[in-house]
C-alpha positions as CSV (number, residue, x, y, z in Angstrom):
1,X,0.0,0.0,0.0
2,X,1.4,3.4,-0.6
3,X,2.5,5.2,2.5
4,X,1.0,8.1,4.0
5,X,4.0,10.7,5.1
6,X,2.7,12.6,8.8
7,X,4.3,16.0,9.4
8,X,3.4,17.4,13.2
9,X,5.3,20.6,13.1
10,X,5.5,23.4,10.8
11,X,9.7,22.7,11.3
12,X,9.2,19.6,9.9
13,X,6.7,20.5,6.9
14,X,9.7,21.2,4.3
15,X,10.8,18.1,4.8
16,X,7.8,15.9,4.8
17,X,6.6,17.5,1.6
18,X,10.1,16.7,-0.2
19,X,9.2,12.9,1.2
20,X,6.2,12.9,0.2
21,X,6.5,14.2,-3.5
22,X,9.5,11.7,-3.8
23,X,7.8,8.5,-3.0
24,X,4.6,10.1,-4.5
25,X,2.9,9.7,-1.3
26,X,0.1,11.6,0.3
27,X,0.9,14.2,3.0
28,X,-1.0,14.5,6.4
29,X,-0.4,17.5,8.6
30,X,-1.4,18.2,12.3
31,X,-3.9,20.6,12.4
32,X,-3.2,24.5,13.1
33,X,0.9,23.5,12.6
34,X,1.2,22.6,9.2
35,X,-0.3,24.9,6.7
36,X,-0.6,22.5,2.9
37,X,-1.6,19.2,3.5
38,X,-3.4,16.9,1.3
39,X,-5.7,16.2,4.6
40,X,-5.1,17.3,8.2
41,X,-5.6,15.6,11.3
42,X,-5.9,16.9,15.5
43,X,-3.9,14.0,17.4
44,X,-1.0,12.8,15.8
45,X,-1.2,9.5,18.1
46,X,-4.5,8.6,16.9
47,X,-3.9,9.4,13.7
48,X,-1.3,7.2,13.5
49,X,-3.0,4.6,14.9
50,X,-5.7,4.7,12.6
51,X,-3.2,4.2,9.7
52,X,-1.3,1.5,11.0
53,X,-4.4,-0.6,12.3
54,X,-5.5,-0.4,8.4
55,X,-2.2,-1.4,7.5
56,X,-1.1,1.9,6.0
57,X,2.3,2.2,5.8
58,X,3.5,5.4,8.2
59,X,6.6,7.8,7.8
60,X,6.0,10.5,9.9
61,X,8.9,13.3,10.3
62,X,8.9,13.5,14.1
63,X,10.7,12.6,16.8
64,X,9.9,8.4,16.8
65,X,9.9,8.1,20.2
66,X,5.9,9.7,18.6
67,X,5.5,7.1,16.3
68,X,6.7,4.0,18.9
69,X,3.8,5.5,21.4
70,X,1.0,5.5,19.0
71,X,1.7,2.2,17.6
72,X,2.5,0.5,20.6
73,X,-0.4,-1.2,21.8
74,X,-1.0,-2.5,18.1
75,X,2.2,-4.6,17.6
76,X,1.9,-8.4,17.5
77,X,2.6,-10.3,14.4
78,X,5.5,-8.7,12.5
79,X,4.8,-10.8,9.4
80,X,1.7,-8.8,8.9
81,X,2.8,-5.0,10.6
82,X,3.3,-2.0,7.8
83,X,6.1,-0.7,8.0
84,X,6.9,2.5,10.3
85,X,9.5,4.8,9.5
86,X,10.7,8.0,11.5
87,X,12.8,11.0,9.7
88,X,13.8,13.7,12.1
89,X,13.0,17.1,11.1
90,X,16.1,18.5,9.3
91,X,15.7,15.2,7.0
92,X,19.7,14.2,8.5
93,X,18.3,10.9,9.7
94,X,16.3,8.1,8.9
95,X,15.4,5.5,10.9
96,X,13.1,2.6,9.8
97,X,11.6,1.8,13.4
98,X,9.3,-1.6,12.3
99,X,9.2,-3.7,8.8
100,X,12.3,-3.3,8.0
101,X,12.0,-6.2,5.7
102,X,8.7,-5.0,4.1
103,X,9.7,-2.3,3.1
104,X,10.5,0.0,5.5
105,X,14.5,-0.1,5.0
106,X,13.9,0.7,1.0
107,X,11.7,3.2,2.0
108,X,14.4,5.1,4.6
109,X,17.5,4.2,1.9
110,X,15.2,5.9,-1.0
111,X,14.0,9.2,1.7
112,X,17.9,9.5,2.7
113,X,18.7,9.8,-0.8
114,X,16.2,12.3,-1.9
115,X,17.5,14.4,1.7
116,X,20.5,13.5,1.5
117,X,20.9,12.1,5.2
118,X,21.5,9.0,6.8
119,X,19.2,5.9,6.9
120,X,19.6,4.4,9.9
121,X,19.4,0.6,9.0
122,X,19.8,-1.8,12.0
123,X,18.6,-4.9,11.0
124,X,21.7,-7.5,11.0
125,X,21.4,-8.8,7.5
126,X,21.0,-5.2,5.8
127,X,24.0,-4.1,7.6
128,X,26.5,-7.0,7.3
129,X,25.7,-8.7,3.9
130,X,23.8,-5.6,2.1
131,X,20.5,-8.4,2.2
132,X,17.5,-9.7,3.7
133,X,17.1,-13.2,2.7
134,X,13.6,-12.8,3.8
135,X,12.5,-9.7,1.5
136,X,13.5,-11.1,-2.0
137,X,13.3,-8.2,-4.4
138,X,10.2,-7.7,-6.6
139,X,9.7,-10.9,-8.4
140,X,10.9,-13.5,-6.4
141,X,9.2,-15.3,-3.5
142,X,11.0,-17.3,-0.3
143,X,10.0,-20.7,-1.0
144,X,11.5,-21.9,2.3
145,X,10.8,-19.1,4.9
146,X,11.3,-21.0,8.3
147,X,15.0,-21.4,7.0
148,X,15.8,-18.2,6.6
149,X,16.5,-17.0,10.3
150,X,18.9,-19.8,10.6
151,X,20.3,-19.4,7.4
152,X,21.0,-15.9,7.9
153,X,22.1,-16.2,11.5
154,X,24.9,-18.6,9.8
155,X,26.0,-16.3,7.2
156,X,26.1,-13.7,9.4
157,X,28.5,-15.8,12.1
158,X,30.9,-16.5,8.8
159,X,29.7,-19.2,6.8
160,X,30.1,-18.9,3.3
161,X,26.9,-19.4,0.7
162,X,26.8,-21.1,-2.6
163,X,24.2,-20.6,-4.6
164,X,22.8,-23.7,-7.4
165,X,20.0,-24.0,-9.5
166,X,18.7,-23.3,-12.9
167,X,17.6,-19.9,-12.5
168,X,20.6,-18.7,-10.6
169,X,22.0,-16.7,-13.2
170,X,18.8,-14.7,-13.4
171,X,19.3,-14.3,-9.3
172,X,22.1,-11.3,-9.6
173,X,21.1,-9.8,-6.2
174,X,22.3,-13.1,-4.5
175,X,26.0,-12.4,-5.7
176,X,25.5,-10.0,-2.4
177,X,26.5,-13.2,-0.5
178,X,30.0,-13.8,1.1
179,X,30.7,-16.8,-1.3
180,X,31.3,-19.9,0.5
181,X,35.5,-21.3,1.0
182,X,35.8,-23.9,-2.6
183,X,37.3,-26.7,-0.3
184,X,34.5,-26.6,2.5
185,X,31.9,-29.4,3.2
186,X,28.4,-29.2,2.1
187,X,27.0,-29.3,5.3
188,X,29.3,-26.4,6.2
189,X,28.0,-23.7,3.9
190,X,24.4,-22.5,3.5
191,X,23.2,-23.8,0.5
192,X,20.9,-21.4,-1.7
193,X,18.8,-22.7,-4.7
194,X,17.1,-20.6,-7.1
195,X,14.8,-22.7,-9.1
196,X,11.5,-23.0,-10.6
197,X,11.4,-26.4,-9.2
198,X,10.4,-27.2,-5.1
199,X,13.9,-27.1,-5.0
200,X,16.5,-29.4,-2.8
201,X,16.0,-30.5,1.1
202,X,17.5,-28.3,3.5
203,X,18.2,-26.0,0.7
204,X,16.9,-22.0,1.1
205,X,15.1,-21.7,-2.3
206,X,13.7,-19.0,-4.1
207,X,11.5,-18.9,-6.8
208,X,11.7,-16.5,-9.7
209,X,7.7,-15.4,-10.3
210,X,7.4,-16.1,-13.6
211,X,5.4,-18.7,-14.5
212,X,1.7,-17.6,-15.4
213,X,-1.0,-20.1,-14.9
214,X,-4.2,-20.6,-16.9
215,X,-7.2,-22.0,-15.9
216,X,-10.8,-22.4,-17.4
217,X,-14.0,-24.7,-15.6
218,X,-17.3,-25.0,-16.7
219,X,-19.5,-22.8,-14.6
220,X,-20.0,-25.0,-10.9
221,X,-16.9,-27.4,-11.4
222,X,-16.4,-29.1,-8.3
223,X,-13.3,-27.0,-6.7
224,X,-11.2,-29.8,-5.7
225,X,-11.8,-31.2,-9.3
226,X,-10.1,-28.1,-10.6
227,X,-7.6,-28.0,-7.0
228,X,-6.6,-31.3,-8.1
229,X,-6.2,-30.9,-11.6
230,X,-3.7,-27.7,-11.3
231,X,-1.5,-29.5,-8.7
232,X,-1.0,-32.1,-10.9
233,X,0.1,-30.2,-13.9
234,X,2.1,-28.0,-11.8
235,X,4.1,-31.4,-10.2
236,X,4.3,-32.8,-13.8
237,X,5.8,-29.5,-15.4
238,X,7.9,-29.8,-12.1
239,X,7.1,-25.8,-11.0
240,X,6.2,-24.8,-7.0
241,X,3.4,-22.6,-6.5
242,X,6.0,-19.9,-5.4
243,X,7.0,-19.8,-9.0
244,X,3.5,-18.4,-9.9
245,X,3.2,-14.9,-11.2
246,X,-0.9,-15.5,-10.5
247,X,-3.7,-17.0,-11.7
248,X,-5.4,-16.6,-14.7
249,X,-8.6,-17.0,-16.7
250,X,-11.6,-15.4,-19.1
251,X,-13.3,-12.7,-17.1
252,X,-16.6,-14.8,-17.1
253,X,-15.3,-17.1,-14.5
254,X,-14.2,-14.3,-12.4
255,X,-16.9,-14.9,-9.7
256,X,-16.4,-19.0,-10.3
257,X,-15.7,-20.2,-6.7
258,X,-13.5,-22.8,-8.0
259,X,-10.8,-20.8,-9.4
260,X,-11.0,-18.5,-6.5
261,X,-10.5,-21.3,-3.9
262,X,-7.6,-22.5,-6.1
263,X,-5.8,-18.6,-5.8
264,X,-6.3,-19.0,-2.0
265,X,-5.1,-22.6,-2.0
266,X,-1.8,-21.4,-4.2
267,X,-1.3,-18.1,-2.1
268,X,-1.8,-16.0,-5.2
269,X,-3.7,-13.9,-6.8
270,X,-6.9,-14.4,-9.2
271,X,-7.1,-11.9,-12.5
272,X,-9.0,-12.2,-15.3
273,X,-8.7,-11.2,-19.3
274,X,-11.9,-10.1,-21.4
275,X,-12.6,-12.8,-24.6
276,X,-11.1,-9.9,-26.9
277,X,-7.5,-10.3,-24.9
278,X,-7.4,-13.8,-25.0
279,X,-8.7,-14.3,-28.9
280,X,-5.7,-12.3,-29.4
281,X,-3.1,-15.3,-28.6
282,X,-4.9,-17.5,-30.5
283,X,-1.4,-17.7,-32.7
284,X,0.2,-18.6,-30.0
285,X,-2.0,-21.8,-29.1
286,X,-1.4,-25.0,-28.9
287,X,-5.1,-26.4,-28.8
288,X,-7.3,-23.9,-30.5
289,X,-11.3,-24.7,-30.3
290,X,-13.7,-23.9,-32.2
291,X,-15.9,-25.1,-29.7
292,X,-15.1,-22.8,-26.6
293,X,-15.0,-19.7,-29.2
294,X,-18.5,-20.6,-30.2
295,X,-19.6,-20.8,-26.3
296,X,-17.3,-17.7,-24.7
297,X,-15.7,-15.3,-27.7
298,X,-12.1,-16.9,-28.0
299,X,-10.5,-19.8,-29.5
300,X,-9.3,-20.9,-25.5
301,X,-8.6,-19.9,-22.1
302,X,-6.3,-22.1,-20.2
303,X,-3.6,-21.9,-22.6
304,X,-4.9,-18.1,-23.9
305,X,-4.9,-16.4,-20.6
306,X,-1.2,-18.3,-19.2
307,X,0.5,-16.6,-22.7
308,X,-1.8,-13.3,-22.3
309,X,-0.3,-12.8,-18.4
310,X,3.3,-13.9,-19.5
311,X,3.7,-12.1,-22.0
312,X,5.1,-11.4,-25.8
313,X,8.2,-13.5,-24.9
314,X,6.0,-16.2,-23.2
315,X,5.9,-19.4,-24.5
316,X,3.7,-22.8,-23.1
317,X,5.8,-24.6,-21.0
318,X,2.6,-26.7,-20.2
319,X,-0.2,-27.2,-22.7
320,X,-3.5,-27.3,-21.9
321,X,-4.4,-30.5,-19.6
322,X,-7.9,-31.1,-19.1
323,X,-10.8,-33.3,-16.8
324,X,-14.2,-33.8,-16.8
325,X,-15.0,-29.9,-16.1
326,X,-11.9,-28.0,-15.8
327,X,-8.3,-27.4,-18.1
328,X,-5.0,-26.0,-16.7
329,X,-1.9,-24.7,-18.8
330,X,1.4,-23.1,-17.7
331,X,3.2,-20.3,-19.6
332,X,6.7,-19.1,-18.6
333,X,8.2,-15.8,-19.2
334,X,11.9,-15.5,-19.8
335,X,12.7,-13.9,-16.7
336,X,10.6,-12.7,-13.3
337,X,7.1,-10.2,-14.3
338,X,7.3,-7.1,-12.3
339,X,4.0,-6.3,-13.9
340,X,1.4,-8.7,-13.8
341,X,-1.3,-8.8,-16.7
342,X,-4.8,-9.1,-16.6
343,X,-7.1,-7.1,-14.2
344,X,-8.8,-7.8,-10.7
345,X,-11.7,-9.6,-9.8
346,X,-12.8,-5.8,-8.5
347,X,-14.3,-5.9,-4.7
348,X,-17.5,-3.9,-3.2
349,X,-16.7,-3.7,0.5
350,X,-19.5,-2.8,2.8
351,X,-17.9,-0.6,5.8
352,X,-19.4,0.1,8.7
353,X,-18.1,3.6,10.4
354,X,-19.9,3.4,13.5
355,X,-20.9,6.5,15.0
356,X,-18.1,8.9,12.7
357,X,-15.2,9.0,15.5
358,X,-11.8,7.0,14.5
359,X,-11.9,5.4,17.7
360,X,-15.0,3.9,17.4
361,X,-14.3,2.5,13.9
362,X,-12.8,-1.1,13.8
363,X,-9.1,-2.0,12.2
364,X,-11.1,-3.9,9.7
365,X,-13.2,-0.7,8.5
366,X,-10.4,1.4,8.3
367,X,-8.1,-1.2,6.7
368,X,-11.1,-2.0,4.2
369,X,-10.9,1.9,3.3
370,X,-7.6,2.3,3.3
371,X,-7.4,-0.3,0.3
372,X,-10.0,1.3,-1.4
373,X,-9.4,2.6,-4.7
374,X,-13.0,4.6,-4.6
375,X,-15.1,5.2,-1.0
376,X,-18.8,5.7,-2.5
377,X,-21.8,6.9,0.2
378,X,-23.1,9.8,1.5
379,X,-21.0,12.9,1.6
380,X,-21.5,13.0,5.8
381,X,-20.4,10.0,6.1
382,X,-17.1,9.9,4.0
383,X,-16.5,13.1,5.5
384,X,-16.5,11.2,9.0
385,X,-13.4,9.6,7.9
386,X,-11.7,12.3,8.0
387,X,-7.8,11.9,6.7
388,X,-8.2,8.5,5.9
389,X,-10.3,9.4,2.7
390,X,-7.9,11.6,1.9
391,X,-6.3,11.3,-1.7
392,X,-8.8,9.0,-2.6
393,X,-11.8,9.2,-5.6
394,X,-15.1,10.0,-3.8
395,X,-18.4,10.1,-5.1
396,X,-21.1,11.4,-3.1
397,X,-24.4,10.6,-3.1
398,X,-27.5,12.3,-1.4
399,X,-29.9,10.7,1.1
400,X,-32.6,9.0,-1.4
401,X,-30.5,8.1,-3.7
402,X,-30.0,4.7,-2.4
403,X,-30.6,2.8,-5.0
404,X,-28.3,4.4,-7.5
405,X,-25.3,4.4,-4.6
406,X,-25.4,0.8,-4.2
407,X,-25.5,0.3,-8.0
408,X,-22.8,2.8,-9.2
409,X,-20.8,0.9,-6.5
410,X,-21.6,-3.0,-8.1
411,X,-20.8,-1.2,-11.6
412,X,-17.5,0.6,-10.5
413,X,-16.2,-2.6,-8.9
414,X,-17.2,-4.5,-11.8
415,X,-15.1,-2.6,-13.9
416,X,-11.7,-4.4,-11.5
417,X,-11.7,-1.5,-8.6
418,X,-11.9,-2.0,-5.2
419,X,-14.8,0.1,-4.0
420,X,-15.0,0.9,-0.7
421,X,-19.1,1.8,0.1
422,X,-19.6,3.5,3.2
423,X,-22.5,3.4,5.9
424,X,-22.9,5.0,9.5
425,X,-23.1,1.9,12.4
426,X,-23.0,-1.0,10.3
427,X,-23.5,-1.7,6.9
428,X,-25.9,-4.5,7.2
429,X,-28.0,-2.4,10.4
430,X,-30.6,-0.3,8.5
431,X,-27.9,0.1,5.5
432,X,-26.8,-0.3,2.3
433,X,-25.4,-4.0,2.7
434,X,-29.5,-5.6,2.2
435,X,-30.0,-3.5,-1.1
436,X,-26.9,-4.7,-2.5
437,X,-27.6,-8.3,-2.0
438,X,-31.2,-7.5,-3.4
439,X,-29.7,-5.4,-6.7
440,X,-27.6,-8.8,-7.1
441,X,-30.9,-10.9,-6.5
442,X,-32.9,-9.6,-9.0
443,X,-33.5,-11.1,-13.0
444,X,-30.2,-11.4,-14.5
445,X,-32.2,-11.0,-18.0
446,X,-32.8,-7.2,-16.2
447,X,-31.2,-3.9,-17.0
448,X,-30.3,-3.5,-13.2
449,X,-26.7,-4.4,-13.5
450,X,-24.2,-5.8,-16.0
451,X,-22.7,-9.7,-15.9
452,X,-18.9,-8.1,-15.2
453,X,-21.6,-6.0,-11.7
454,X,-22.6,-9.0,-11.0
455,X,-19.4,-10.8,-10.8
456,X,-17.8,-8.8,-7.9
457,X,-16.1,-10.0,-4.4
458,X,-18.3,-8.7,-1.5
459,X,-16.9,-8.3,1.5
460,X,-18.4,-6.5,4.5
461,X,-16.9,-5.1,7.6
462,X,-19.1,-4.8,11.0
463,X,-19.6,-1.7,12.8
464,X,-20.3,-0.6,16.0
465,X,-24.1,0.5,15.3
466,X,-26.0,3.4,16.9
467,X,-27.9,0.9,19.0
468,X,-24.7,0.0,20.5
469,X,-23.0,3.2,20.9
470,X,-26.0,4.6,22.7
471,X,-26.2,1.4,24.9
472,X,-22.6,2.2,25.9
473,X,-23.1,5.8,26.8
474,X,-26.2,4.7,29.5
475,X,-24.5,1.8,30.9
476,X,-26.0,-1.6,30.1
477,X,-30.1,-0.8,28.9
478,X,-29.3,-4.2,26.4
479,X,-28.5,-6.6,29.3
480,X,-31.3,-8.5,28.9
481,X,-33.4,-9.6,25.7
482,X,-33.7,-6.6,22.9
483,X,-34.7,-6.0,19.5
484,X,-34.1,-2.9,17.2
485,X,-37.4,-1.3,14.8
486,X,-37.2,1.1,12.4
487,X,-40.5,4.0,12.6
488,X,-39.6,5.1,8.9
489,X,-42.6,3.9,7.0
490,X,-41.2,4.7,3.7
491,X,-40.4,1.0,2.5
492,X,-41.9,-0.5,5.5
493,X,-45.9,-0.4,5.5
494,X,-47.7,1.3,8.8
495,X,-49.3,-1.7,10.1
496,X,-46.4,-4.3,10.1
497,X,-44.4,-1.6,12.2
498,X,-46.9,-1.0,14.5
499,X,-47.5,-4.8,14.9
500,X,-43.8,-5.5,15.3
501,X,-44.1,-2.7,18.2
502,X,-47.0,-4.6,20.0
503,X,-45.1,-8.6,19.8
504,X,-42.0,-6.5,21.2
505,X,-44.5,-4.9,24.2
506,X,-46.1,-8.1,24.4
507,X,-42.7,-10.2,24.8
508,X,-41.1,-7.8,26.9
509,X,-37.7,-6.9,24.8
510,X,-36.1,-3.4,25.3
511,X,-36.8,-1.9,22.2
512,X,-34.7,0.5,20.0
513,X,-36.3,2.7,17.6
514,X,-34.4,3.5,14.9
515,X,-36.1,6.6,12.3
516,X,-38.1,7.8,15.6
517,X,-39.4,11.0,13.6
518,X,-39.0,12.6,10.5
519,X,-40.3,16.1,8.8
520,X,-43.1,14.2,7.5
521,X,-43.5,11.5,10.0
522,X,-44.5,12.8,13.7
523,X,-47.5,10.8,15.0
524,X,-45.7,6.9,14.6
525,X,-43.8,7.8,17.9
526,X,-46.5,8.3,19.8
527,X,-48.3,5.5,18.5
528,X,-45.4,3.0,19.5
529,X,-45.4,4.7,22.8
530,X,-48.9,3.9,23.6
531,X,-49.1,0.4,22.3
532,X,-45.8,0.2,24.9
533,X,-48.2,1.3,27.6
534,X,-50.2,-1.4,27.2
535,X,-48.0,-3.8,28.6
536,X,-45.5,-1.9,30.8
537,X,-45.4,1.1,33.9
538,X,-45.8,4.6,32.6
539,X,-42.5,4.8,34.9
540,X,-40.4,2.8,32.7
541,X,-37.4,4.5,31.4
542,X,-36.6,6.1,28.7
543,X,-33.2,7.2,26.2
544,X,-32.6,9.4,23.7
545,X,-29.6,9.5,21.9
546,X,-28.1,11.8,19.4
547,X,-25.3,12.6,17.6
548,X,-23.5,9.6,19.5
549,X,-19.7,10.3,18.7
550,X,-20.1,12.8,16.7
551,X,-20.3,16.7,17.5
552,X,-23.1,18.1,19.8
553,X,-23.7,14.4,20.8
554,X,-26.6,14.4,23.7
555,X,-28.0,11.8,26.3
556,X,-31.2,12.6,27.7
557,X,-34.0,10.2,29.7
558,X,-37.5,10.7,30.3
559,X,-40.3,8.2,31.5
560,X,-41.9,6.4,28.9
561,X,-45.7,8.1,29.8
562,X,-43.4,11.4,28.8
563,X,-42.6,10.4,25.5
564,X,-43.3,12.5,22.5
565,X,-41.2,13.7,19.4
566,X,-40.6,17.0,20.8
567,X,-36.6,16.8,20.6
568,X,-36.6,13.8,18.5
569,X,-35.4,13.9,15.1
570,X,-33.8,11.5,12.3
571,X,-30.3,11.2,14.3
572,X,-32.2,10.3,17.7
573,X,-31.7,6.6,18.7
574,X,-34.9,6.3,21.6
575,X,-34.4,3.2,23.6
576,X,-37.1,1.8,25.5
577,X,-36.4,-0.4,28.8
578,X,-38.5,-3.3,29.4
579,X,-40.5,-4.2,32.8
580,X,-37.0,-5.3,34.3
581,X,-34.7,-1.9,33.5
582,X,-33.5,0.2,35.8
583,X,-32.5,3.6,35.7
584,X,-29.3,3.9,38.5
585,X,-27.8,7.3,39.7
586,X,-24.2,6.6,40.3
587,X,-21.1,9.2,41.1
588,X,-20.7,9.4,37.2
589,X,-24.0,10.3,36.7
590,X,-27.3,8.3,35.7
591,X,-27.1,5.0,34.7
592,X,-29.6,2.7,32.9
593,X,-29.8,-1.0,32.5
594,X,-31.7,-4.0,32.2
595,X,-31.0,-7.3,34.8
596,X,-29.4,-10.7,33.2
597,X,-31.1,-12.3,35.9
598,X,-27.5,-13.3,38.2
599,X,-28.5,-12.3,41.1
600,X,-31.9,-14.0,41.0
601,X,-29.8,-17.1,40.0
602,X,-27.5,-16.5,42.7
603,X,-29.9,-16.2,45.4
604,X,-31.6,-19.7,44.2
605,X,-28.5,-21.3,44.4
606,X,-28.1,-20.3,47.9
607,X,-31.1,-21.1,49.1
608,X,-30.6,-24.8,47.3
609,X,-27.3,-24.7,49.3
């Protein structure tokens, strides 16, 4: 992901610009210090915790002892940490504090030349041997990571390397290595392979990436049909999965769960050609068909999309192998892709902000954003994002325009983006996540969406929902048994509200009303409030929430015999206890919630006892 550069100080703003605009990276300032920013933020901590629990690469130009405390209580896996990379002020030092093997030591040897300082590079393998055997350059992949430590931790101590295998002489960045003493014993020496191939036992291999292969399935195959089917040609063309540039097929088969198990099962990536592209190597194929251009638009797809991703210089290594329902062929290139053909599946994801406050939005959420190529939604609510949108295409769309927001989205992501759609609370609460599932229900033979719209990955992140915000804020009103109903009668007719209102009185669930009042809408408040009468005290408590973790946010509680729309609006959550909830003062102030029945429980027990 491309990093986002933090400057804090107006001292510092020089600098983090001429980082920025040399790693064409997007520049954050601290608000009231730093006067051009692409987007501005109030806590530097927070902000950088936002970024790096999304997995956004930080280099912020600060003192790091800065960056260390607002990533802190984050660290845990550093397979999967973004890198984090401090540069002091004057731009003299850089100092890559965490991922120093993904990325963050090219990232502070690139800023140090641009300022020209120092990069302050302390991971043993950088500094002694001028490599990292576990960060292979672009186009090779570590086919043998658990060796590396101890293959490095030898080198390191004075053992020599000697690099075999068939691609070695493509592998210049290994010549790095101290070579290995001619007269020494195998066993004494770290033995390095560069292959296509699984490569030797005990050996550290790397595999060049460039190997493209093709797949095509009729529509259903079974996925360990096609699982099974790869693995074989792959072990018969004698090429690991590591060797794999990706995997490749017609973009009709882009939502075809087999071949998306298979990229997950390989660890690579699915991407997909249109019938034009892949007619296009018909030349260049072994096993034209007339047969599959008659059905799809191209004389094959296997063989056609494994040539298309490889390249002019590719050739088959693998022709096209077929079973029952599925066909498999390998193409090499001539040396490692650093560009990979084809296009993306494209992704919709569904995020959930919560409330609008960065603290109340999960990793997930922001992480989901963060990868977004587009954040579609309402303009409040991509504004609630704050920096994070920053940099990033935006398309706003008003309140009633629902319909059209959740298609544009399907449409843009069908076109390979990742689109990003964005909700308030959670996505599939009272959201947008339901009317995309129901665009992607309707008749295909419809002018809804297109085949490529209806082919996207859907993801969806949870949020923390209004119903759960406001809960927080009282203390515990959903202890007990709850449900949630929306008063808005615009897609939901009068009478199944109101009798969803009377089974909720009549069960006894605290109920949250979502949509309490609207312009238009006054009288279904008081409605609900009556039919609530009917089956509990006049006395019973009362919420109203608004604005939860946002600006001008208020908590207010009445008694349920008081309840009225008068300062109620659209952005008012009104929870009603049941018979059991209690409204508690307390030294922080009032308090309500509803029993889970312990102490009942409790006090059975000890009478049993």
């Amino acid at each position: 992901m491309t990093p986002v550069v933090l400057a804090v100080s107006a001292t510092g703003e020089a600098t983090a610009r001429r980082v920025a605009t040399a790693l064409d990276a997007p520049l954050h300032g601290r608000t009231d210090r730093v006067r051009e920013a692409d987007a501005f933020f109030p806590d530097a901590l927070e902000h950088c915790r936002t970024l790096f629990a999304s997995g956004t690469p930080v280099i912020g130009v600060c003192a790091s002892g800065i960056l260390i405390r607002a990533v802190a209580p984050l660290l845990g896996d550093k397979r999967g940490e973004p890198a984090v990379v401090s540069v002091s002020e004057d731009g003299a030092v850089v100092v890559p504090l965490l991922g120093g093997h993904r990325g963050a030591n090219r990232m502070a040897r690139r800023i140090a030349d641009t300022l020209k300082g120092v990069a302050a590079v302390t991971t043993a393998g950088d500094v002694a041997l001028g490599i990292s055997l576990d960060e292979p350059p672009t186009g090779w992949t570590l086919g043998t990571p658990e060796l590396a430590r101890n293959a490095m931790a030898r080198l390191l101590s004075g053992s020599g390397g000697r690099v075999i295998g068939e691609e070695a002489h493509s592998a210049g960045w290994l010549k790095a290595l101290p070579e290995a003493d001619p007269s020494a014993r195998e066993d004494e020496v770290v033995t390095i392979e560069a292959t296509l191939s699984p490569g030797r036992a005990g050996a550290l291999v790397f595999h060049p990436r460039r190997i493209a292969l093709g797949v095509g399935c009729s529509r259903n195959c079974p996925p360990e049909e096609l699982e099974a089917l790869a693995l074989r040609v792959l072990d018969e063309a004698g090429v690991a999965p590591g060797a794999l540039m990706g995997l490749f097929t017609l973009d009709l088969k882009s939502d075809e769960p087999a071949a998306n198990a298979l990229a997950i099962r390989l660890g690579t990536r699915l991407r997909v050609f249109t019938a034009a592209e892949l007619e296009a190597e018909t030349p260049r194929l072994a096993n034209p068909s007339r047969t599959v251009f008659a059905e799809v638009g191209c004389h094959g797809v296997a063989e056609a999309a494994a040539l298309a991703a490889a390249g002019p210089e590719a050739v088959l290594r693998q022709a096209k192998t077929k079973s029952a329902n599925a066909t498999c062929a390998l193409a090499a290139a001539p040396r490692p892709v650093m560009k990979v053909g084809g296009r993306s599946r494209g992704r919709l994801a569904l995020v959930g902000i919560g409330p609008g406050e960065a603290n109340m939005r999960t990793p997930e959420a922001s992480r989901l954003v963060a990868e977004a190529d587009e954040i579609v939604g309402y303009g409040l609510y991509i504004d609630l994002l704050g920096p994070l949108a920053a940099g990033k295409r935006r398309s706003d769309f008003p309140l009633g325009s629902e319909t059209a927001r959740c298609r544009y989205s399907l449409e843009r992501a069908g076109e390979g983006r990742s689109v990003a759609l964005v909700c308030s609370g959670d996505a599939g609460i009272y959201a947008m996540g339901a009317l995309v599932f129901e665009l992607l229900d309707t008749d295909p033979d419809s002018l809804d969406l297109t085949d490529a719209a209806r082919r996207v990955e859907i993801v969806a992140a949870p949020g923390i929902s209004a119903l759960q915000a406001a809960a927080a804020r009282a203390g515990a009103p959903l202890g007990n048994d709850f449900c949630a109903i929306s008063l808005s009668d615009l897609l939901t007719p009068r009478e199944d509200i109101l009798r969803r209102v009377g089974a909720a009185a009549e069960g006894d669930f605290v109920v949250a009303f979502y949509n309490p009042v609207s312009k238009r809408r006054r009288h279904l408040l008081a409605l609900a409030r009556d039919i609530l009468l009917g089956h509990r005290s006049g006395e019973c408590p009362v919420m109203l929430a608004s604005n939860v973790g946002r600006p001008g946010e208020s908590v207010r509680y009445r008694r349920l015999a008081e309840l009225d729309e008068k300062g109620v609006d659209m952005l008012t959550l009104v929870i009603v206890g049941s018979s059991q909830t209690r409204l508690l003062r307390t030294g922080d102030g009032m308090r309500l919630y509803t029993p889970r029945g312990y102490a009942r429980r409790i006090g059975e027990l000890s009478n049993a006892i």
